[in-house]
C-alpha positions in Angstrom: -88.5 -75.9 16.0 -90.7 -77.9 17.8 -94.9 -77.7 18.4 -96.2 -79.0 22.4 -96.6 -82.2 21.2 -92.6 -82.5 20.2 -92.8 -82.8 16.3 -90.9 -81.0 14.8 -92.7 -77.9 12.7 -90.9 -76.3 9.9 -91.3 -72.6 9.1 -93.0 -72.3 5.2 -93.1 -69.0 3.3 -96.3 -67.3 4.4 -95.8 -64.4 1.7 -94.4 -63.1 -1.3 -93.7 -60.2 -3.3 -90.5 -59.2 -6.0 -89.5 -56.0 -6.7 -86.3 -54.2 -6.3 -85.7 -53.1 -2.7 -82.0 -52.7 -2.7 -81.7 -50.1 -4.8 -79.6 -52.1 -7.8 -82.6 -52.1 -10.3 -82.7 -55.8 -10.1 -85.8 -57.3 -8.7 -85.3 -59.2 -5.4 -87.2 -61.6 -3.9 -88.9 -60.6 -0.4 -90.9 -63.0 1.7 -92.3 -63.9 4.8 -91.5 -67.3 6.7 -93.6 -68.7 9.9 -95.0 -71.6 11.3 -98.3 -73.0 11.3 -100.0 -74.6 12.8 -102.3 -78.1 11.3 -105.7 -76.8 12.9 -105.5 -72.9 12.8 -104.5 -70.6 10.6 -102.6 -68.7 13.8 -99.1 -68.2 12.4 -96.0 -67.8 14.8 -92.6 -66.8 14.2 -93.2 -64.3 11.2 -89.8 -63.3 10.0 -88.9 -61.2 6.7 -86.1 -62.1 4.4 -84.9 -60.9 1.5 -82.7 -62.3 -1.3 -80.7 -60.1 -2.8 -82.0 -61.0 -7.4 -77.6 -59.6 -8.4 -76.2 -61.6 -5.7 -78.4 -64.5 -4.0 -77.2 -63.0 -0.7 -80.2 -63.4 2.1 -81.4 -60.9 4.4 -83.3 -61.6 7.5 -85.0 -59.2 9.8 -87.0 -60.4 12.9 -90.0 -59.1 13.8 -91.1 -58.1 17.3 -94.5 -59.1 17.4 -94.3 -61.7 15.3 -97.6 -64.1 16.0 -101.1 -63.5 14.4 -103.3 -63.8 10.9 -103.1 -63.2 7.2 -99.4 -61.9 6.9 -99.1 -59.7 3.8 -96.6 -57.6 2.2 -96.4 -54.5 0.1 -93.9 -53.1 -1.9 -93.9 -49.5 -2.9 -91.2 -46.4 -2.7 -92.5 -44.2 0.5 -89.6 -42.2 -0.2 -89.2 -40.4 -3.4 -85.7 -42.7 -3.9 -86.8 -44.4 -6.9 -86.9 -47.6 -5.0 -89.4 -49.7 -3.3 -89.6 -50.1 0.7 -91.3 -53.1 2.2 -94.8 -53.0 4.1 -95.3 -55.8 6.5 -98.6 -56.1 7.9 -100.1 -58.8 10.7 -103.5 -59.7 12.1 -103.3 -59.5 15.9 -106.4 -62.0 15.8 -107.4 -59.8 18.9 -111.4 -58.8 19.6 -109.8 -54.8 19.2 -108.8 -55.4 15.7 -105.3 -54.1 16.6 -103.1 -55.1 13.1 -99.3 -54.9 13.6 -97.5 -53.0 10.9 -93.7 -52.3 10.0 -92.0 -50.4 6.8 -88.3 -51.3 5.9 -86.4 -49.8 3.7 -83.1 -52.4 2.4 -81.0 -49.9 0.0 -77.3 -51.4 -0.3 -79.0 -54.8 1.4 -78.9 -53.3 4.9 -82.1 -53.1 6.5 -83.9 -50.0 7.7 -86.7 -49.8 9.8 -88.5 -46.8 9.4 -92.0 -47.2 10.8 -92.7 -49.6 13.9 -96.6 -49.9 14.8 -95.6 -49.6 18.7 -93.7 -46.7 17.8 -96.6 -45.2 16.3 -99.3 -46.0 18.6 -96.9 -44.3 21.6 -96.7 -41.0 19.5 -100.3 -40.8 18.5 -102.6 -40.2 22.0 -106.1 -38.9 22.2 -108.3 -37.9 24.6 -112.0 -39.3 24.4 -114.9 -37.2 26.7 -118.1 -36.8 27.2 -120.1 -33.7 27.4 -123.2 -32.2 28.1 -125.9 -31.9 25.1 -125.0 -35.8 23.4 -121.7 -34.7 22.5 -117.8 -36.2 22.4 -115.2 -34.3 22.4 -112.0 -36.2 20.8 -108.6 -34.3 21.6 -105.7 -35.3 19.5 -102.5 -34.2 21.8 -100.0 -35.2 18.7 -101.3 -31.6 17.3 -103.8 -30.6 19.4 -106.9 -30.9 17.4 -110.6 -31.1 18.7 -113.8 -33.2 17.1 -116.6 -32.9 17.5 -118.7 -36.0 17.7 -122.7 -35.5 17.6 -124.6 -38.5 19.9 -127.9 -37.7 19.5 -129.2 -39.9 17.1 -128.3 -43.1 18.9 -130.7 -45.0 20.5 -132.8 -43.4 23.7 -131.8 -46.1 25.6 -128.0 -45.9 24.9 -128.3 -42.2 26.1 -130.5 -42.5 28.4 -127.7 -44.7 30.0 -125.4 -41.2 29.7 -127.8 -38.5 29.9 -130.7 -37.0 32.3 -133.6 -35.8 30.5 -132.2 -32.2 29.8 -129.4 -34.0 28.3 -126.8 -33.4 31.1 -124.0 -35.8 32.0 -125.5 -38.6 34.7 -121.1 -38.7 35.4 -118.3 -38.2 33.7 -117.4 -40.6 30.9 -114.4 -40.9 28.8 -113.8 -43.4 25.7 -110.5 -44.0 24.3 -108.9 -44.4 20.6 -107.3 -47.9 19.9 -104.0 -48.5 18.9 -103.7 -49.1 15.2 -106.3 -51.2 13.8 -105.2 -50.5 9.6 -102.2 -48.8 7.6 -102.7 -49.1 4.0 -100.4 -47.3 1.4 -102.0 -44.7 -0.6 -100.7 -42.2 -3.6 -102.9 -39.5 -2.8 -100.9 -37.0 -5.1 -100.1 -39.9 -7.7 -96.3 -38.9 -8.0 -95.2 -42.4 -7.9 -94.8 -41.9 -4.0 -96.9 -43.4 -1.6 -98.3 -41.9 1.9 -100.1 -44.6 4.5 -103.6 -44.1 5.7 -103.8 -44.9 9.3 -106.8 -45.8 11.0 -107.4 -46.5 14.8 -110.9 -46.5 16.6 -112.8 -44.7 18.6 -114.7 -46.1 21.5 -117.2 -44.9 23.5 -118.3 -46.8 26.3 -116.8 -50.4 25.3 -114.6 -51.3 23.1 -117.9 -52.1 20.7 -119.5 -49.3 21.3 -117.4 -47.4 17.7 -117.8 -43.5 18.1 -115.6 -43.3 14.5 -112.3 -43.3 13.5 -109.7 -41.4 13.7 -107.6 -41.3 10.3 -104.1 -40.2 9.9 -102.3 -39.4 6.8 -98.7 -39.6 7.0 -95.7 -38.8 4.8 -92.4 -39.1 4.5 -90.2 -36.2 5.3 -86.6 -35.4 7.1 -85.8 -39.2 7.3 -88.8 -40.2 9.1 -93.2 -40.5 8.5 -94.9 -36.8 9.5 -98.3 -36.2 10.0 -99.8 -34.4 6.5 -103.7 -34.8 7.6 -106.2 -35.8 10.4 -109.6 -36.6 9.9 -112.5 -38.3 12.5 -114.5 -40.3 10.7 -118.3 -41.2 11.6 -120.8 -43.8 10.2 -124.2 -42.2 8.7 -127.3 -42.5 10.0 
């Protein structure tokens, strides 16, 4: 591969982790490659691989967003199989904070992809509205849920921005939830099996403007990650 200015740029291991993923109880070796460049820690071409600790045999997966920050990995059994699956995680470097995510499982050395961030983000839609009396309602149409969120401790002039004096809508406003923006595996039950904690934002009038979060708890069940718990979570004040 070659960089703008024609040299040639060779892809180094950006990550590591061992642990047995194929399912033979000997530990493998599972890593991320890309390329970097000399003045940024931007990262291109992110690829998996893993080499199979019994045989030496290497698998590669490509990735479909495969450019951004801090490339890490996670090994841990999401299953209940016994055996560990791999969490890849990326830094989109964007001003949203959108991270892109991916869980493989490589049993018998074939790889399985059983959770895809864009997937995710497609399923998972929200409306974001404002009513009357400093409040947002936050709709999630995955399985039709309602928040709550209470505005009227910001600051007068953020809602008198929003607001008359009797507290009624100026317009109609809606917000919006971001795509993903963290997945992080967590044992809630502590059986050895994890569940992934998924966070994505809620915004108010700009991106910046954070109403809370909305946080999803999902499991696995019937082959693919279900929905155990939903909660909106708000900053104090």
């Amino acid at each position: 591969m070659y960089n703008h200015y024609n040299y040639r740029v060779t892809p180094s291991v950006v990550a590591f982790a061992k642990g047995d993923v194929t399912g033979d109880r000997v530990p493998d070796d599972v890593y991320l490659t890309g390329t970097k460049s000399q003045d940024s820690p931007f990262i291109e071409n992110i690829t998996l691989f893993v080499k199979n600790g019994r045989t030496g045999a290497q698998t590669r997966v490509p990735l479909s967003d495969n450019a951004g920050y801090n490339p890490t990995l996670f090994l841990g059994d999401f299953t209940g199989n016994g055996v560990s699956d791999v969490l890849v995680s990326i830094n989109s470097g964007g001003s949203g904070g959108f991270m892109y995510h991916y869980v493989y499982s490589f049993i018998g050395n074939t790889p399985q992809e059983m959770f895809n961030f864009n997937a995710y983000n497609a399923a998972y839609e929200y409306d974001v509205i404002y009513e009357d009396n400093y409040k947002v309602r936050v709709v999630s149409k995955r399985n039709k849920k309602t928040y709550i969120i209470d505005l009227s401790k910001r600051d007068k002039e953020y809602l008198n921005e929003i607001y008359d004096v009797n507290g009624k809508l100026k317009k109609p406003i809606t917000g919006f939830v971001n795509p993903l923006s963290g997945l992080y595996p967590i044992d809630f039950d502590s059986d050895g099996v994890y569940e992934l904690s998924a966070y994505q934002k809620i915004a108010g009038l700009y991106n910046a403007d954070t109403l809370g979060y909305v946080v999803n708890t999902l499991g696995w069940k019937n082959n693919g990650f279900v929905l155990q718990n939903q909660y909106v979570a708000i900053s104090g004040t």
